[in-house]
LUMPA-118632 format. One record per residue: x, y, z of N, C-alpha, C, O, CB in turn. Coordinates in steps of 0.001 Angstrom, whole numbers, plus 500000, padded with zeros to 6 digits. Glycine has a CB too. Layout:
REM LUMPA-118632
XYZXYZXYZXYZXYZ;...
END
This chain:
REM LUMPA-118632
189178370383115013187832370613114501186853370921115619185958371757115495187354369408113715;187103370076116918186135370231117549186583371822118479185694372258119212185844368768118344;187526372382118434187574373781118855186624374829117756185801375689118069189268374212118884;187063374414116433186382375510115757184724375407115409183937376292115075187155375672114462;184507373806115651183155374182115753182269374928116907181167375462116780182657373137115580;183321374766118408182834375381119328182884376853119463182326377548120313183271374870120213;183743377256118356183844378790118664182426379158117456181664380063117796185813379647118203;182158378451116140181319378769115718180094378977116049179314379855115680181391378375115173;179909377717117105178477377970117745178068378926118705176924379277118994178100376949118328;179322379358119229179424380611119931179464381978119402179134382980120036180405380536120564;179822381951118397179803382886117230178324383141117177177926384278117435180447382274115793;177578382310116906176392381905116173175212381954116972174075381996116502176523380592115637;175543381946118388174298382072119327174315383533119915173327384138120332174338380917120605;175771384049119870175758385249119903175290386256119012174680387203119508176646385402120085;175450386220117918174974386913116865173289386510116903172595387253116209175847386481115454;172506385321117703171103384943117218171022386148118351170443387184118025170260383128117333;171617386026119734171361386816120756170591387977120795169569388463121279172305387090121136;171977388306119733171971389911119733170620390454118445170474391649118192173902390533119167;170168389886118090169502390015116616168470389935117282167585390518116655169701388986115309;167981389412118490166846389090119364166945390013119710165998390719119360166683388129120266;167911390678120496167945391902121505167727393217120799167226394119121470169358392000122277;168016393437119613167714394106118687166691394449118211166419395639118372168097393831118079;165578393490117345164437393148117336163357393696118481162291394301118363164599391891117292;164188393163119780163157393827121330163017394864121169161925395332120848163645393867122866;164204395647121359165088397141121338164024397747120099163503398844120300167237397011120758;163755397081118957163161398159117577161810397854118377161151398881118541163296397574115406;161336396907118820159678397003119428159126397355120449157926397204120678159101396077119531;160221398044121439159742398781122387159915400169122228159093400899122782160212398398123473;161271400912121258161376401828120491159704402554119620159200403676119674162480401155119590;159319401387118951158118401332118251156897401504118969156032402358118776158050400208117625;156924400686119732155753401167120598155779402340121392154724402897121694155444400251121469;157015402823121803156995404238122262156920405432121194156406406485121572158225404430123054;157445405320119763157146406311119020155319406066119022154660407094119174158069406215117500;154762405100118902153277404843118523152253405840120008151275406587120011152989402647118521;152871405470120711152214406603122005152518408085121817151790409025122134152917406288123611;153388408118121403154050409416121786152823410466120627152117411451120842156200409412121298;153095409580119371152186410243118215150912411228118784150915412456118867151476408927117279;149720410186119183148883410686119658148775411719120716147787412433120882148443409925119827;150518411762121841150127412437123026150863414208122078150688415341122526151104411570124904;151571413890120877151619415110120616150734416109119523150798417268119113152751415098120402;149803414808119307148817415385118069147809415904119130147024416672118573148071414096116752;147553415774120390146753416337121576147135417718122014146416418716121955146903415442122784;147974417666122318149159418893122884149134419777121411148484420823121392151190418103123372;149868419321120166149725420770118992147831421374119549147531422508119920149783419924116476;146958420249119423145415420259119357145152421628120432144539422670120201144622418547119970;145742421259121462145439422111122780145825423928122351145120424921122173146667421392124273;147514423622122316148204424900122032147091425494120531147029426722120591150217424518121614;146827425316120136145880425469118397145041426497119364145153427716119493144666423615117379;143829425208120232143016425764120368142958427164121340142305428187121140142380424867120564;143956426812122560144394428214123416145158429224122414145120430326122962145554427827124810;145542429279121713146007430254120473145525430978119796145912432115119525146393429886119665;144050430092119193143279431036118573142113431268119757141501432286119435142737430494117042;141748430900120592140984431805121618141729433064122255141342434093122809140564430910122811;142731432626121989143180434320122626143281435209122095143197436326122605144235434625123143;143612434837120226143785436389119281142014436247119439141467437229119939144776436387117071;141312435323119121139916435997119071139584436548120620139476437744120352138678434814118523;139489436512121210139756436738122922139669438278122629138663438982122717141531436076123801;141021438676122237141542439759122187140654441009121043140438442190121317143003439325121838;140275440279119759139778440735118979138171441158119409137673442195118970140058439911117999;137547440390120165136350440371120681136179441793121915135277442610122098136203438782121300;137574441559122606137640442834123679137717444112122983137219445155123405138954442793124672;138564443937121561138978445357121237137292445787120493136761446896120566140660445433119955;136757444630119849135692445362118905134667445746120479133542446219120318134759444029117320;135064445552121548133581446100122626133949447588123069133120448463123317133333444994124402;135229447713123120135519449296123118135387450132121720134979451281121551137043449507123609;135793449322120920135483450560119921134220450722119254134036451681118505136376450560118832;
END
């Protein structure tokens, strides 16, 4: 008995271990999707705005020649 309770508790602290390590693993995961959000809603923001300044850019040059 007293072997199998020792393998249980070993069983059992391993599995708490890993469920901890897991848990970490999803909340540093999480907090990196949570940064990332904003640094790519900046970046589409940027490319947007250099995008349409350039067809208007362009549109603005052509209406001064013609």
């Amino acid at each position: 008995m007293a072997v199998l309770a020792i393998f249980l508790l070993t069983i059992g602290t391993l599995l708490v271990l890993l469920g901890v390590l897991l848990v970490l693993v999803g909340t540093l995961l999480t907090a990196i999707g949570v940064a990332l959000i904003p640094i790519g809603v900046a970046l589409i923001a940027v490319g947007t705005f250099l995008l349409i300044r350039r067809l208007l850019g362009r549109d603005r040059t052509r209406s001064h020649f013609g």
